[in-house]
N, C-alpha and C positions, 0 to 999 in steps of 0.2 A: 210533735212529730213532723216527719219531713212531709212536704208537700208537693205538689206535680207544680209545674211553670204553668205559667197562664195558659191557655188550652185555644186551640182556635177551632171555632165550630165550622165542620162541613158539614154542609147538608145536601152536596150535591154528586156523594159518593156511593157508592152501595153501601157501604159500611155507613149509619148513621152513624158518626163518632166521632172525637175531637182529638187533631192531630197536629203535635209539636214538631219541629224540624231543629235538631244543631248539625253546628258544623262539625263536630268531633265528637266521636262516641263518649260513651260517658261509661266510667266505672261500674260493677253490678252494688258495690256498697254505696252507691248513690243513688238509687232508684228508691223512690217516696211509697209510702204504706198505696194501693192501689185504689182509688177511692175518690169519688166528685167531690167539689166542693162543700156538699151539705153534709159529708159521712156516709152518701150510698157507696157500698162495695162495686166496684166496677171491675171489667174484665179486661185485665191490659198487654198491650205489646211493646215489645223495643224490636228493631229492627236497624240492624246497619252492616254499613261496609266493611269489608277488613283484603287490604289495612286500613286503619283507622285514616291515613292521609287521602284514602280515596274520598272525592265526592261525587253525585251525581245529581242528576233531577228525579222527582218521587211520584212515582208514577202508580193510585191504586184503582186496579179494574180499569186501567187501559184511563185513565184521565189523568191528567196532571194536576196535581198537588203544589199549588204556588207558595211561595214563604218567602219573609223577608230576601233570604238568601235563595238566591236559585239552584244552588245544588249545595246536598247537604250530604252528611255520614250516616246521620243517625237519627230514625224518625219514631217517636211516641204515640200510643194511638188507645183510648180509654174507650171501652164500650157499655150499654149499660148490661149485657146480657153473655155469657158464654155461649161457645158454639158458632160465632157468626163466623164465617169462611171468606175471605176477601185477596186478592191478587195483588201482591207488593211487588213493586220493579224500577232499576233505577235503571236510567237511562241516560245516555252522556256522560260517561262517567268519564274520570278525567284524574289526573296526579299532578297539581304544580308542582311539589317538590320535585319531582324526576325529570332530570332535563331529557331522559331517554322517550319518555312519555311523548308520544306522537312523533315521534323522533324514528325508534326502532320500533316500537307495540305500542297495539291501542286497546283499551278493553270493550267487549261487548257489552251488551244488555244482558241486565241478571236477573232473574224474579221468584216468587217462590209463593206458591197459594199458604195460606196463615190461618187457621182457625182459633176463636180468641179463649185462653183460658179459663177453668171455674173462678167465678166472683171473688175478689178480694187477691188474685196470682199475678204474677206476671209472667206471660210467654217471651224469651228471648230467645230472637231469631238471627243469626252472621251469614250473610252475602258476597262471596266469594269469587269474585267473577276471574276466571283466567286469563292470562295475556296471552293476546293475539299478533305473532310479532309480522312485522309488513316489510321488514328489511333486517338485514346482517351486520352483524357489528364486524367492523376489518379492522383488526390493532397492528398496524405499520412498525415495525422496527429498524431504526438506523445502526448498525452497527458496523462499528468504525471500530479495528481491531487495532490496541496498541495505541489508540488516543490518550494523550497526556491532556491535555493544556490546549492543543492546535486549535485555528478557528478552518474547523470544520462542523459541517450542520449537512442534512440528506433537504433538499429540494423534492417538495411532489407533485406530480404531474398523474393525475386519476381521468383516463377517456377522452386525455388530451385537452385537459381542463387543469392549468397549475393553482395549486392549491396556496393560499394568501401566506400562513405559517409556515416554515421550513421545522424539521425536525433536527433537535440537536443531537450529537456524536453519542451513543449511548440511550435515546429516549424513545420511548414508543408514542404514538399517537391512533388514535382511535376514528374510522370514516363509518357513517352508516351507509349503505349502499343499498341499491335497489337490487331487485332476486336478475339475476343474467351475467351477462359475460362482463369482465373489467380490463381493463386493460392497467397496470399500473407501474409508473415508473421513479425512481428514488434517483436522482441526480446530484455528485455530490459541490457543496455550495462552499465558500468563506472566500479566506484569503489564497491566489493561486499558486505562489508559492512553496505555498503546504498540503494545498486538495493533491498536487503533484505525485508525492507520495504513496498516495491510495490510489487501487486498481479492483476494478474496471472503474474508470470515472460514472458509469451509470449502470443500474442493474431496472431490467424490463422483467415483468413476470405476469403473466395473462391467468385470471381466477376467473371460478365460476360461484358466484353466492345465491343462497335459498334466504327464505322468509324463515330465521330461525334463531334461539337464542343461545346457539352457539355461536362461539367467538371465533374466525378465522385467523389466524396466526399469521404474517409473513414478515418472515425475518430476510432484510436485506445486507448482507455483508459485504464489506470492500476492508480490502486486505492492501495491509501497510507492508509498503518496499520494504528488502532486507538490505541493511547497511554495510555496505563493502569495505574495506579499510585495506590497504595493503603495502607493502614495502619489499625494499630487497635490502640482504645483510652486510650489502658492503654501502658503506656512507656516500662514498666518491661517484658511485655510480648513476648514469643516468639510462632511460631506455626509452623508447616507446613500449605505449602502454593497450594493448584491446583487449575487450569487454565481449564477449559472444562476435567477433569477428572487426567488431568496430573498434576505430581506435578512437580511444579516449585519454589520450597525452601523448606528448610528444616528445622525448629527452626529458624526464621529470624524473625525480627519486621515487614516487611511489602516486598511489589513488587514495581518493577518497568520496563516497560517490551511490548511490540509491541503485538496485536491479528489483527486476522484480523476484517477486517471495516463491516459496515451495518447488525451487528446482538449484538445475547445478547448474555454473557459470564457467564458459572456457576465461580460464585468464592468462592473455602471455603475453612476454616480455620479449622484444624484439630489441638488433641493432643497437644493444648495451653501450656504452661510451665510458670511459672510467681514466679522468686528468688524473687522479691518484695514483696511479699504477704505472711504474715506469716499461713493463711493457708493452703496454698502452702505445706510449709516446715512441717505441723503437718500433710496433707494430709487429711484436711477436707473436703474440697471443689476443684474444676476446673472452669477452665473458658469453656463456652459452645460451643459447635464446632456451626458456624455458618455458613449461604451460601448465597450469593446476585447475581443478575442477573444484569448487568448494561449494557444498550446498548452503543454501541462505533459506531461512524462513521467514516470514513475515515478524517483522519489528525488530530481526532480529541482526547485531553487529556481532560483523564477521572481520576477524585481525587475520591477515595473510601477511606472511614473511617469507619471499622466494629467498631460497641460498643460491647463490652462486657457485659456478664449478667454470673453470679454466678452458679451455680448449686454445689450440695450436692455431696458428694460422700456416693457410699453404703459401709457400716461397716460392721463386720463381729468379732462379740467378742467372748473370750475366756475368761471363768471365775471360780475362786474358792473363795467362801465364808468362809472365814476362822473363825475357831466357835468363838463366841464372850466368853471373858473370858479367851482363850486357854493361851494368853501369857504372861509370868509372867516379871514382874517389871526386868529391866535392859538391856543390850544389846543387842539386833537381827538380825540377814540378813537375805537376801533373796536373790536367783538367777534366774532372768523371762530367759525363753529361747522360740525361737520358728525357726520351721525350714520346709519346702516346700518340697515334694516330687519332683514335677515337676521340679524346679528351686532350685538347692542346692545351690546357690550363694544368695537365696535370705531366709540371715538366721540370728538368732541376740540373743545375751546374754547379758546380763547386770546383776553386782552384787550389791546389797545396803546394807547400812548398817543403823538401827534406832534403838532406844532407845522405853521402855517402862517407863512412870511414871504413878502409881494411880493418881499424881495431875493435869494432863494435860487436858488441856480443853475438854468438847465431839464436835465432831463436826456433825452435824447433815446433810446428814442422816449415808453417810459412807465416808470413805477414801478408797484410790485404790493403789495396792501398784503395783507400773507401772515401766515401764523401766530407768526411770529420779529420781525415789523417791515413796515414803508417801506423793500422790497429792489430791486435796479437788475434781477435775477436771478430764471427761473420757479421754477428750480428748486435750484439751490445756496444756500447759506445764509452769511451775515455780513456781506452786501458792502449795512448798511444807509444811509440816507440820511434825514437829520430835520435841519434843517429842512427841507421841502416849500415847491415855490413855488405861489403860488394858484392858477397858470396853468396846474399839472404836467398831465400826461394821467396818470393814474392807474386802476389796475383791480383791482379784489377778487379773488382767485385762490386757491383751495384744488385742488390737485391730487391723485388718489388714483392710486397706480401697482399693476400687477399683472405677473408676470411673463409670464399668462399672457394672449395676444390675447384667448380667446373669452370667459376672465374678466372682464378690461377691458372689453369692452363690453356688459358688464350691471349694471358699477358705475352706472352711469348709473339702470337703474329699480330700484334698491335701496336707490343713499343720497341724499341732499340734504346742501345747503348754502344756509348763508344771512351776512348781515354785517348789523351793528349798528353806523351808522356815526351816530356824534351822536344816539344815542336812536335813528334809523328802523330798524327791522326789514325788509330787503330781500334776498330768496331769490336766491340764483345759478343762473344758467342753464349746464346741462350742455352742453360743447364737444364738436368729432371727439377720439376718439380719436389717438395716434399715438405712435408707436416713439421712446422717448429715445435719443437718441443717445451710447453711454456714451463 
């Protein structure tokens, strides 16, 4: 039959009796027939912790119980008589396994008066002490919204004390903290490049923790830029480009480029320019400055494609009607000139030269004798005509265009023009305004 482990005699306990100590409880299908070593029936106890991992120091009627081990789970105790009444109590108790042990809680003292059973039983007795918790558990969350890959991590900073580990994009991290006010701040870390992206770069949040073993939550979120893309539908075209007021290109075909998330964006395209367009290059028309609103979210790409639409430019002519008849049969020039008060860079001569013949076709209603030629056309260019017949109606015509109305009409007391037709010097008289029609 099974038998008790060696037994060690106290004699200097109330309880006269012989008392075993392990470090880990022991099963109840291990517990030995109850009995001294000669075959007296003795009256026995078991006595321990739970959980079993706990141990402490063994403490009966207030004295300590020394044993190999200084603190045990589970303590044996064989008497010769039932009834004897004696006071078990651990003290110090303690959990290596738990890194939280001493950490967040600690346990008390447990104990439990024990009376020993009729000869030949065993009383078993579980000690159950409650945690005592002395501080808060704070589980920190980095959360970086829209994290791929990037080397982003949350920086911590706790009462103005930065913390050795930084937290990675997506991971939580656990503080134990003391019961009162914290201050705590998550600041985002890697490469800057990329933290660039996420907003606010730091998020501050002031708690208050108790002695308790609930878990405080705080989730820090930084919200990734929305991704702007944008273009316009003509190829040729180039503009300045602003973003909420700012500009962010300059003559460029389109953006591409980070705002921040969860709102709408002014986008407009200003001072269009388009080499493709031949009336562009005659300066009859512009492309129209435009502005779109497009909401972006966080992570999220946004494709913008402005259309383009037409508009006119305001003209501003300068004209001399040259008398019909005046010019006789054979060779001609002329010299157009015209030149800008405001802007003496912004000035131009051209000389031509045409022919008169009585046999030359009329062309109805006149011809314009422009900087290119003798054109059928105010404003287009190529469509020349030479020889002239004597009879043509004919008109000197230098035209300046502006995109803009209230510019247009003040080319007028800014620049002149004049024509040099066969030697006479004769200034051109400023026309109305008015809208080309592109």
């Amino acid at each position: 039959m099974n038998r008790l482990m060696k037994w060690a005699k106290i004699g200097v306990v109330a309880l006269s009796l012989s008392l075993v100590g392990a470090g880990v409880a022991r099963a109840q299908t291990e517990l030995p027939i109850c009995a001294f070593d000669d075959g007296t029936p003795g009256s026995c106890v078991l006595v321990q912790l739970a959980p079993e991992t706990l141990v402490g120091e063994m403490w009966v009627n207030d004295q300590q119980i020394v044993f190999d081990t200084p603190k045990i789970n589970t303590v044996y105790d064989i008497e010769p008589a039932a009834g004897i009444t004696g006071k078990f109590e651990y003290r110090a108790i303690e959990d290596s396994t738990d890194p939280n042990f001493n950490l967040l809680y600690v346990y008390p003292d447990v104990s439990r008066t024990i009376t020993t059973p009729p000869l030949g039983q065993w009383g078993q007795y579980t000690l159950t002490p409650v945690k005592k918790y002395i501080r808060q558990a704070v589980e920190l969350t980095c959360s970086v919204k829209n994290w791929v890959d990037e080397d982003v991590a949350c920086g911590v900073n706790i009462d103005g004390m930065d913390q050795t580990d930084p937290i990675l994009a997506g991971q939580t991290a656990v503080y134990a903290l003391d019961p009162g006010s914290h201050t705590i701040s998550l600041t985002l870390t890697g490469d800057p490049t990329q933290t660039i992206l996420w907003s606010p770069a730091g998020v501050t949040k002031k708690i208050y923790t108790y002695a308790s073993s609930y878990v405080s939550r705080q989730v820090f979120t930084f919200s990734k830029a929305g991704h702007l893309i944008a273009a316009m539908d003509q190829p040729g075209a180039l503009a300045d480009w602003y973003v909420d007021g700012e500009l962010v290109g300059t003559q460029v075909a389109g953006i591409d480029g980070w705002v921040n998330p969860f709102k709408s964006h002014k986008v407009e395209i200003k001072a269009i320019n388009d080499a493709t367009q031949d009336g562009f290059a005659a300066f009859t028309f512009h492309w129209k400055d435009a502005t779109q609103w497009p909401y972006v979210g966080t992570g999220q790409t946004r494709m913008l494609t402005f259309k383009l639409y037409k508009e006119g430019n305001w003209a501003q002519p300068f004209e001399y009607v040259v008398p019909k008849g005046s010019l006789v049969e054979g060779p001609h020039s002329y010299t157009l000139t015209y030149a800008c008060a405001d802007d003496p860079a912004n000035t131009f001569t051209s000389t031509v030269a045409f022919t008169v013949d009585p046999l030359a076709a009329l062309v109805y209603p006149e011809l314009y004798l422009r900087f290119s030629g003798v054109e059928r056309n105010k404003l287009s260019i190529g469509d020349i005509v030479d020889p002239v017949n004597a009879q043509q109606a004919l008109k000197a015509l230098v035209t300046l265009s502006n995109r803009d109305r209230t510019a247009a009409q003040g080319i007028a007391a800014n620049c002149a023009a004049s024509i040099t037709l066969d030697g006479a010097l004769i200034p051109l008289t400023p026309g109305l305004i008015y809208q080309i029609r592109p």
